[in-house]
N, C-alpha and C positions, 0 to 999 in steps of 0.2 A: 719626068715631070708630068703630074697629071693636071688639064685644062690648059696645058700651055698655052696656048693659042685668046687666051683670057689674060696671058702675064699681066701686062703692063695696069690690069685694075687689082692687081692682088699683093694685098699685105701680107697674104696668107703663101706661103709656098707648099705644097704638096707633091709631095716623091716617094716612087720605093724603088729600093733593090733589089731585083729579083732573086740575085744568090745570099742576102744576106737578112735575116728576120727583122721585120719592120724596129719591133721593141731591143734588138741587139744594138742596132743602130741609134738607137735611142739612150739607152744605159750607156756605150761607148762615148757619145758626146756629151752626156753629163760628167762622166767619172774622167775622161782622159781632157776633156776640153771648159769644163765648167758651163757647156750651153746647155740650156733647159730647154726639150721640147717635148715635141707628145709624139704617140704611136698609138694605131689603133686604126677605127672605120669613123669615125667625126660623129658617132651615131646614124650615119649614114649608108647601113649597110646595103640596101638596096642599092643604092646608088655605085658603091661600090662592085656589086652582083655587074651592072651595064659596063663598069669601066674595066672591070678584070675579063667579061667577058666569061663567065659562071655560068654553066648550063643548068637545068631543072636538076639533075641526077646529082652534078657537081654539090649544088647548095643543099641539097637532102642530106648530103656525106657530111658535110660541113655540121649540118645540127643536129645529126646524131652525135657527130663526137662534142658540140658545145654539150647537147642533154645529156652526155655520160661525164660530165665534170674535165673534159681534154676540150680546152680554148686553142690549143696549137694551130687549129685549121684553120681558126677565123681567122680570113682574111683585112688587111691592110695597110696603111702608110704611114711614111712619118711627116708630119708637120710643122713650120718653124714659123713664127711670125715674126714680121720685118716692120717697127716703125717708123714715124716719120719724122723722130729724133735721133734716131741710131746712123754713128758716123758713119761715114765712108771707109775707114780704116775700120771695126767694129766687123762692115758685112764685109768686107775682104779674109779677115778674121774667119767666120763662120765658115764663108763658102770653102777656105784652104779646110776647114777641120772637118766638111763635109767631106771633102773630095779623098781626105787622108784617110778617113774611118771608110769611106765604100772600099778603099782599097786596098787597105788592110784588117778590115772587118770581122774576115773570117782565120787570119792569124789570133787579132784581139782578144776574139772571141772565145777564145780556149780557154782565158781565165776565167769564162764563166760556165754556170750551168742552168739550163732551160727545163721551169718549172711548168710541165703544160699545162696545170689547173690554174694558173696563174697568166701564163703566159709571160713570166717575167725572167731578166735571166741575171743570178747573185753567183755572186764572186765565189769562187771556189774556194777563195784564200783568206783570210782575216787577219786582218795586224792584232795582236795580240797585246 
């Protein structure tokens, strides 16, 4: 969880998984659970640079492969907003479909394939 220590003012949650790509985790909880959220750096990538902990060398590496059309490297997380209509059963809901996608993620994940110009990752398979 990143800012934890901030929870309790945020509608906003922010996390990654280190073994599993921000955007797989993101396609996984749309397709297998119906929640929409986002992946990515919030536009915030400096910010992100402080929180990953991203040395000078590190972020050079990073945008070369963004300036050679491979987004794979860019760094970040996925995010889920919580309002303050959303039942109690609802965020019970989300967090079980969070917890099931971290951890079978990288099973899930074999139906797809990861597009690095994109960085997104589409289903191997199509109904037909």
């Amino acid at each position: 969880m990143l800012e934890s220590e901030n929870l309790r003012y945020l509608g906003t949650l922010s996390f990654r998984c280190p073994l599993i790509h921000y955007n797989l985790v993101v396609r996984l909880l749309n397709d297998r659970y119906g929640i929409q959220i986002r992946g990515g750096c919030s536009c915030a990538g400096t910010y992100g640079h402080v929180l990953f902990h991203i040395t000078k060398p590190e972020s050079r590496a990073i945008t070369d492969h963004i300036d050679s059309g491979d987004v794979s490297w860019k760094p970040g997380w996925v995010r889920i907003s919580l309002n303050p209509t959303m039942t109690n059963q609802k965020a019970v809901f989300v967090a079980r479909a969070m917890r099931e996608t971290v951890a079978m993620g990288n099973d899930w994940g074999s139906a797809y394939a990861f597009d690095p110009h994109s960085s997104a990752f589409v289903p191997r398979f199509t109904a037909e």
